[in-house]
N, C-alpha and C positions, 0 to 999 in steps of 0.2 A: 080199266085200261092197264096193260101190262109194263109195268116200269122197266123199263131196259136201257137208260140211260143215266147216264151218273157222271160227276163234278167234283173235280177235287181246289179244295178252296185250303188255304194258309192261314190258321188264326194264333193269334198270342198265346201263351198259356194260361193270362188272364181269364179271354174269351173261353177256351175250349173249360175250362175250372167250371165259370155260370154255366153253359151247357150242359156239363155234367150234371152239377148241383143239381138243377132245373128239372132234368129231365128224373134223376134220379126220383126228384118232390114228387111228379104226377106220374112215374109208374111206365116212362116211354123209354126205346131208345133216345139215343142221343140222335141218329142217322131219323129218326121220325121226329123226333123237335126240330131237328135243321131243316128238316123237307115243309114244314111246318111255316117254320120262322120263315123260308124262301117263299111258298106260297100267298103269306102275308100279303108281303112285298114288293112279289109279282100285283096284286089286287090293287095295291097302293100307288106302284107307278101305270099298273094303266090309268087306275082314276086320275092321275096325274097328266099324262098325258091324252085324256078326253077333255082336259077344262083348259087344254092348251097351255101348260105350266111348263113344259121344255120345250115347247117356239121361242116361250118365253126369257128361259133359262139362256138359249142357244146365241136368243138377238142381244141379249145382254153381255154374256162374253166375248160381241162379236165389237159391241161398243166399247167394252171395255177394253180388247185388244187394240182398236181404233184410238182412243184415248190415251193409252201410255204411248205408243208409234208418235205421236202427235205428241205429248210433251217431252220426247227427246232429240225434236228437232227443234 
């Protein structure tokens, strides 16, 4: 599949250093470890959102938004 879209993301100079480092280790770019690390990620929150963990996430902040409303009255 022909990659023809692209992401520009902001990280620390902490972050972009490990990247470096990292990619430097196993011999890749830096732009194929991110795309990497992003893939993860992507796999991570879909299984996340299969075993319904952000209904989850969603109804909880909706109580918790409910709950601070409620003790400032």
């Amino acid at each position: 599949m022909k990659r023809n879209k692209e992401i520009k993301i902001s990280l620390t100079e902490e972050e972009m250093n490990k990247i470096e480092e990292i990619a430097k280790k196993i011999g890749i770019t830096k732009s194929h470890l991110a795309r990497n690390i992003v893939l993860v990620g992507l796999e991570e929150a879909e299984f996340y959102q299969n075993i319904g963990l952000f209904d989850l996430i969603k109804s909880v902040k909706k109580l918790r938004k409910k709950a601070i409303e409620l003790s400032k009255k």
